[in-house]
C-alpha positions in Angstrom: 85.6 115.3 139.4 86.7 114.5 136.0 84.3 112.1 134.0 85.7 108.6 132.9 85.8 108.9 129.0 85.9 105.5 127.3 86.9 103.8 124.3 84.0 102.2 121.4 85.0 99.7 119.3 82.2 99.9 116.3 81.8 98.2 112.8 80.6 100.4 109.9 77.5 99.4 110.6 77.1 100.7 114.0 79.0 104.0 113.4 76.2 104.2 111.1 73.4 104.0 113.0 75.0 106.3 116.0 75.5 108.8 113.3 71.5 108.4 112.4 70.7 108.4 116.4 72.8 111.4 117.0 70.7 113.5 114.1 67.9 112.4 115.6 68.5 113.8 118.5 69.0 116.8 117.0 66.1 116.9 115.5 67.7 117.5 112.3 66.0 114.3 110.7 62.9 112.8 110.8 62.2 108.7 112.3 60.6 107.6 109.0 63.8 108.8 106.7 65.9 107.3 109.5 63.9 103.9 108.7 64.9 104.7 105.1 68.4 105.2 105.4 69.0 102.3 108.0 66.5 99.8 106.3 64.5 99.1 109.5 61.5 99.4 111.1 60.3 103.2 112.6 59.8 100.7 115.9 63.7 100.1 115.8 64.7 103.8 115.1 63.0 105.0 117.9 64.5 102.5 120.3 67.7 103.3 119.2 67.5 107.0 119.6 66.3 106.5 123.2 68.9 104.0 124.0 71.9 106.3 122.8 70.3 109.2 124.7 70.0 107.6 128.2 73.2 105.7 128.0 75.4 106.9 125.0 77.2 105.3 121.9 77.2 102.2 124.3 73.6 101.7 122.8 74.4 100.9 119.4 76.8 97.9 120.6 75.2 94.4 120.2 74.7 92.9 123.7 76.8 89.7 123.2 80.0 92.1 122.2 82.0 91.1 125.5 80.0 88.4 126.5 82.3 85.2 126.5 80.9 82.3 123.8 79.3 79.2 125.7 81.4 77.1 123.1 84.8 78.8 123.7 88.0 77.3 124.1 89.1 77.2 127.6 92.7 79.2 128.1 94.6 76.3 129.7 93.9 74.2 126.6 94.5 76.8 124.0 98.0 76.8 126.2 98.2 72.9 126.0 97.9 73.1 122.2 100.5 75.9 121.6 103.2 73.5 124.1 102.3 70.5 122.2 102.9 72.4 119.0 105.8 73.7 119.8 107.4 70.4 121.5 106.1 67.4 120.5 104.7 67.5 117.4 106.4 70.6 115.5 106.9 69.4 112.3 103.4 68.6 112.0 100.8 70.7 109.6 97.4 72.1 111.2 95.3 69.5 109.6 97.7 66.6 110.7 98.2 68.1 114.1 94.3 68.1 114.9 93.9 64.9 113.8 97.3 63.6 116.0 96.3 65.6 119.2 92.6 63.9 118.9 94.0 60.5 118.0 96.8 60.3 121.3 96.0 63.4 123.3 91.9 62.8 123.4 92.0 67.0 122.5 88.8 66.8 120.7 89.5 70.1 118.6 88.7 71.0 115.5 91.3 72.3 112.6 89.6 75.6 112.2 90.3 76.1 116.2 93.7 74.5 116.0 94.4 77.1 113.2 93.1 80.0 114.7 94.8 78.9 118.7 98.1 78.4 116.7 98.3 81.4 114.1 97.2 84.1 117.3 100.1 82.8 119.2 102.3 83.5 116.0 102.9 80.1 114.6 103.1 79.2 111.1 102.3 75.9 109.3 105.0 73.8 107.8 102.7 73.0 104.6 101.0 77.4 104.3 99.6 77.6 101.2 96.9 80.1 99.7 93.5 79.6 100.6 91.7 78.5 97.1 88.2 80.3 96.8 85.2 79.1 96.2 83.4 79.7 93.5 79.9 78.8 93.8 77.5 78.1 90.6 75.6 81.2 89.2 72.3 80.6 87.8 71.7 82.5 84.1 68.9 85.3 84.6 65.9 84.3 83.1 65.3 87.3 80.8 67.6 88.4 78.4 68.7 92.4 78.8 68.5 91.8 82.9 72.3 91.7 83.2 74.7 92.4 80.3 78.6 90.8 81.0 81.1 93.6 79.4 84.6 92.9 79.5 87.6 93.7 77.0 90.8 90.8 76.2 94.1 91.0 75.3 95.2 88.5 72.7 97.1 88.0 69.3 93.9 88.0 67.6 95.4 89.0 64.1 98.7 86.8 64.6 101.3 89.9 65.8 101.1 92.3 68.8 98.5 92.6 71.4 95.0 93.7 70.7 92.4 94.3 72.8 88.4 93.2 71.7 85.9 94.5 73.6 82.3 92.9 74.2 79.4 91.9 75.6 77.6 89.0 76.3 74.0 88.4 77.2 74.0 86.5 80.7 70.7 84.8 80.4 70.6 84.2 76.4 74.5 84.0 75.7 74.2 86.2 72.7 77.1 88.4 72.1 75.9 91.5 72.1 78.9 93.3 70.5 82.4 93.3 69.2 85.0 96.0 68.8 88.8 95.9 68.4 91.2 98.6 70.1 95.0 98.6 70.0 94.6 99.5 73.8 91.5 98.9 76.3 89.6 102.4 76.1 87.0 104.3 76.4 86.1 104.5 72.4 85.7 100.2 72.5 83.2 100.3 75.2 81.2 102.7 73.4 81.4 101.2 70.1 80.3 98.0 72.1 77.5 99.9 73.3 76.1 101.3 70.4 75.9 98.1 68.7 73.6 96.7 71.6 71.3 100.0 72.0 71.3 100.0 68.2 70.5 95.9 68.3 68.2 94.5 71.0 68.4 97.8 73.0 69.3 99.5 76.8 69.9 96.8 79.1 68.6 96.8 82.9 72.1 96.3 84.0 75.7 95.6 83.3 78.0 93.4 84.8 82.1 94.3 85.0 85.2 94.5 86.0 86.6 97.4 88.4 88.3 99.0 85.4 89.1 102.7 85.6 87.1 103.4 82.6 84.1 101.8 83.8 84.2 102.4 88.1 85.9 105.5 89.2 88.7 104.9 91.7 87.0 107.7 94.0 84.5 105.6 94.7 85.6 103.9 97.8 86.4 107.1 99.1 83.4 108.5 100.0 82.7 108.5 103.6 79.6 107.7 105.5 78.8 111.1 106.5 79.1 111.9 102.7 76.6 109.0 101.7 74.4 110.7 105.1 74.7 113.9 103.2 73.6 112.4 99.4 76.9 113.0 98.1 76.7 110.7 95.0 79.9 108.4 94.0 82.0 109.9 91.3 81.5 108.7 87.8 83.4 107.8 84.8 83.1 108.9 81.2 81.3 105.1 80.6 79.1 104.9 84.1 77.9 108.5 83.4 76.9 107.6 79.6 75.1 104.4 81.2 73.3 106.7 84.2 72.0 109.2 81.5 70.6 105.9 80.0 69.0 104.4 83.4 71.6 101.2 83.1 72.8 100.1 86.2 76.2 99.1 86.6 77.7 96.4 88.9 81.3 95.8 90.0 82.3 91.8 89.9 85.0 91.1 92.6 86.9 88.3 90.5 87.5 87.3 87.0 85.7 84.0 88.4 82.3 85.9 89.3 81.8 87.3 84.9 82.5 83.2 84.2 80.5 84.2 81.3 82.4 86.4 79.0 85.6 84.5 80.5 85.1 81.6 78.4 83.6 83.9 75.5 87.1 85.0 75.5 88.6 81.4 75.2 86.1 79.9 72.5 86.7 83.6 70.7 90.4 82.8 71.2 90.1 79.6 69.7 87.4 80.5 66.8 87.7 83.9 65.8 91.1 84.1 65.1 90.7 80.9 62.6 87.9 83.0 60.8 90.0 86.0 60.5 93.3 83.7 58.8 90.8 82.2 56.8 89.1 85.6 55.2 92.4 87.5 55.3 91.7 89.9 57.8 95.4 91.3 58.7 93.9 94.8 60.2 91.9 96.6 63.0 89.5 98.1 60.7 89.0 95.0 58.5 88.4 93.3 61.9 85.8 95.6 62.8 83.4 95.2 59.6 84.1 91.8 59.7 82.9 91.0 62.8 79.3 92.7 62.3 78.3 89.5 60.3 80.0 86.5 62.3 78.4 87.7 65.4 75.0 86.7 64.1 76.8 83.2 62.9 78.4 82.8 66.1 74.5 83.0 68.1 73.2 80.6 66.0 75.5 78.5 66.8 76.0 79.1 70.7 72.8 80.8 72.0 70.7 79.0 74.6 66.3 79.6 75.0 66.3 81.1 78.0 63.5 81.2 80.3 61.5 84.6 80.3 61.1 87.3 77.5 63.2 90.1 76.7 63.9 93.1 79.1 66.0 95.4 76.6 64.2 98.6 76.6 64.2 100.7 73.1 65.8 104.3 72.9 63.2 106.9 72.5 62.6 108.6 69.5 64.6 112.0 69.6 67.0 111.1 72.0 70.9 111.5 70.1 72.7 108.3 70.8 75.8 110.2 70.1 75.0 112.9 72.2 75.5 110.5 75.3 78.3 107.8 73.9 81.0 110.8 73.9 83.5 112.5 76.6 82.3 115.3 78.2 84.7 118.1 79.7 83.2 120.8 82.2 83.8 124.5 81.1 82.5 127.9 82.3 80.9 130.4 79.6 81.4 133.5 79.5 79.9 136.9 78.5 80.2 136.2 74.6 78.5 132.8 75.6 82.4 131.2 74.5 84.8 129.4 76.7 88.4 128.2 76.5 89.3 124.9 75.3 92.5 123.3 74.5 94.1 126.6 73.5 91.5 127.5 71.2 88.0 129.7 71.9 85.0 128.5 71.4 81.1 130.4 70.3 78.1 128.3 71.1 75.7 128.7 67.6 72.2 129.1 67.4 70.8 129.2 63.9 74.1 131.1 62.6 73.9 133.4 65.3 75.6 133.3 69.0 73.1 131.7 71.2 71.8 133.4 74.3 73.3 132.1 77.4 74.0 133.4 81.0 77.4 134.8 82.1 79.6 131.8 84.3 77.0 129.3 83.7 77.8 125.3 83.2 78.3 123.8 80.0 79.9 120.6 79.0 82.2 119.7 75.9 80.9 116.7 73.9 84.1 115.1 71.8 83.7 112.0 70.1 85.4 110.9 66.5 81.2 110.7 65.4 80.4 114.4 66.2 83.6 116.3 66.3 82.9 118.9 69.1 80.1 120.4 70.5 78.5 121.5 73.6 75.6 121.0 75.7 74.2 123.8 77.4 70.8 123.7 79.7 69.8 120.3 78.0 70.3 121.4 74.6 73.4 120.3 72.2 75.0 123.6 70.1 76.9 124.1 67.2 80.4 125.5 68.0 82.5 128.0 66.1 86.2 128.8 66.6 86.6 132.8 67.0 89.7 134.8 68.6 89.7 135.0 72.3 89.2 139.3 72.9 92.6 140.5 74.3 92.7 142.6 77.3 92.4 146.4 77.5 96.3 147.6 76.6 97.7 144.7 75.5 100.6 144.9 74.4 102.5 141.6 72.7 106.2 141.6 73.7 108.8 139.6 71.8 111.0 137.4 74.6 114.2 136.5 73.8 114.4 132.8 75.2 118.2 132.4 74.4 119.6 131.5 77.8 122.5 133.9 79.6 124.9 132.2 80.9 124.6 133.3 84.8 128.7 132.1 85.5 130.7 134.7 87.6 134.0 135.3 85.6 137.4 134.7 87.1 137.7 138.2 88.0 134.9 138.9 90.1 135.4 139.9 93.6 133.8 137.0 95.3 136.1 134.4 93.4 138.6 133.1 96.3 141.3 133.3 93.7 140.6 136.9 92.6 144.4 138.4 93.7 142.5 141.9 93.9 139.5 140.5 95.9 137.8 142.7 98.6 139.3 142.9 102.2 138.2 144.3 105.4 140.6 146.9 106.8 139.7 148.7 110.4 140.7 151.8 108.6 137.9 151.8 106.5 135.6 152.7 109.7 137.5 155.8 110.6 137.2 157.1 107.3 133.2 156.3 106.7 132.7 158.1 109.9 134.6 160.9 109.0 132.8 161.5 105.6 129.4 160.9 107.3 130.5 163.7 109.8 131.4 165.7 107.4 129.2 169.2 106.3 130.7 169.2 103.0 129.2 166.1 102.0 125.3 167.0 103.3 125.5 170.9 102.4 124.1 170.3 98.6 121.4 167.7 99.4 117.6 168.7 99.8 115.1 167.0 100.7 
């Protein structure tokens, strides 16, 4: 007899838990880092485990999943709604029909029910329009450096094309933190931004930003819950690894709307700046730069709220290379001459003037940044590079290519042109006459073989 096999509906949340219950059983985890992962109780864990082993996935399912709600809407009135819809009152919106079939039909229903009877049996309302959000107060934090607002706006901030300032804001003091103008949003603004706030009040506890590719990887959704089961880390990005190596932690906002902060920086900024910048003849990038180190400090003065506990910025410790962390870094492999490949030239790590020692196909990373040029950080320590030839192979032998293209047309004479006059033909003659000479001795007597 076949066994029935059935069909589980499960949230993310219950797939996870099964997945935990299932290693369990295994016995390839332990109850209290099953606690860990699913944030409960060891209590819980185990009586989830034994439910999924006497009666399967089933276990994981909350109990009311195909119970029917006391409070549900009966069938034969959801029908009664749909027909008066449809009939009598079809020009009517979902608000105003609620109110209409409560007022002379004594249906007392409300207009979240009316909306959800009438949109599952596939009608729309006369008067659709987009659902507005709401957008619910956020309190400050009460010490500065516990959340740091980064963003970066596009504006005519020297009177012609498009620029883009990055900055950050304080959230609980509204101090900016730092400026920095960019023809383009990139990677190089952000990091200027930063540097002026480690440099200033110091590291942060966390950031607050956009989903910008620089700043969140676009990988990130994509790892899977076995992969988070595993500790497979989400991908970084130049910027989120630069604030990981400096224990910053970095949150996504879902809306423009939830970083109100630096929002309206932008449109006081917007409205300010730009006047400072006419008045002081500032008509470049560069002089935008220096000039915005001073009127920062004016602009706090004038702007900055007390806020309620003391600073949480956290000082960079002595020996540690800013630079050495606000920069790209490339992967490479070295090799035997402790040198790699990059960007079509070959590269020697240095180690007071002499190649350092380094093992064969071992990690290192690139560091690039306009600050330090290039260099590269091998084992936790940054080296000098030097540009020598790349060795060629063993018989190497540099041949001269002629790129000039051939022309690869047949010419009007060749036999497989339709028009060739002289063009090849089949003639059943021709087989009597390769069978002869292949018959013939002559034509074998002088071969060897």
């Amino acid at each position: 007899m076949n066994k029935r096999e059935e069909t589980y509906h499960m949230t993310k949340k219950e797939m996870v838990r099964l997945k935990v219950a299932e290693r369990l059983i295994e016995k390839t985890m332990k109850v209290e880092e099953a606690s860990r992962i699913l944030n409960i109780s060891t209590r819980q864990v185990i009586r989830i485990k034994k439910g999924v082993k006497e009666i399967g996935p089933e276990a994981v399912i909350h109990g009311n999943r195909k119970r029917k709600p006391i409070n549900a809407t009966e069938d034969n009135v959801k029908d009664l709604v749909v027909e008066l819809k449809k009939d009598k009152y079809e020009k009517a919106n979902f608000t105003h029909f609620a109110e209409l079939i409560s007022e002379n039909e004594k249906l007392h229903i409300s207009q979240p029910t009316v909306h959800r009877i009438l949109t599952g049996a596939g009608i729309k309302s006369p008067m659709k329009k987009k659902k507005k959000r709401a957008h619910y107060h956020r309190k400050r934090m009460d010490c500065p450096g516990a959340m740091v607002q980064l963003d970066a706006s596009p504006y005519e901030w020297l009177g012609g094309d498009k620029l883009n300032l990055h900055g950050a804001i304080d959230d609980a003091e509204g101090t900016i933190l730092g400026l920095y103008m960019e023809k383009e949003e990139c990677l190089k603004g952000y990091f200027e931004v930063a540097r002026q706030m480690i440099k200033g009040p110091g590291i942060p506890v966390s950031t607050y930003n956009d989903r910008h590719t620089i700043l969140v990887s676009p990988k990130k959704a994509k790892v899977t819950i076995e992969d988070e089961l595993e500790g497979i880390q989400t991908p970084y990005t130049q910027f989120s690894a630069a604030m990981d190596t400096l224990g910053v932690n970095m949150i996504a906002a879902g809306s423009p709307e939830a970083k109100g902060r630096i929002e309206r920086l932008w449109g006081t900024l917007q409205d300010r700046l730009t006047v400072e910048f006419g008045l002081n003849g500032i008509k470049d990038i560069e002089s935008a730069n220096h000039f915005m180190k001073g009127y920062i400090n004016k602009f706090n003065k004038r702007f900055a709220v007390i806020p309620k506990g003391k600073p949480v910025f956290r000082k960079l410790d002595k020996g540690i290379n800013l630079d050495h962390i606000l920069c790209t870094k490339i992967p490479r492999k070295l090799d035997k001459a402790s040198a790699f490949s990059f960007r079509g030239s070959y590269y020697q790590l240095i180690k007071g003037g002499k190649p350092a020692v380094t093992i064969p196909r071992s990690d290192v990373k690139v560091l690039l940044s306009s600050r330090i040029g290039i260099k590269a950080e091998y084992s936790g320590k940054v080296y000098s590079l030097a540009r020598i030839e790349k060795p060629k192979a063993k018989g190497y032998v540099k041949v001269k290519v002629d790129k000039r293209t051939v022309s690869k047309r047949m010419v009007g004479s060749h036999p497989w042109k339709s028009d060739y006059p002289g063009k090849l033909t089949y003639d059943p003659r021709d087989e009597k006459l390769a069978e002869g000479l292949y018959n013939s001795t002559v034509a074998w007597e002088n071969d060897s073989y």
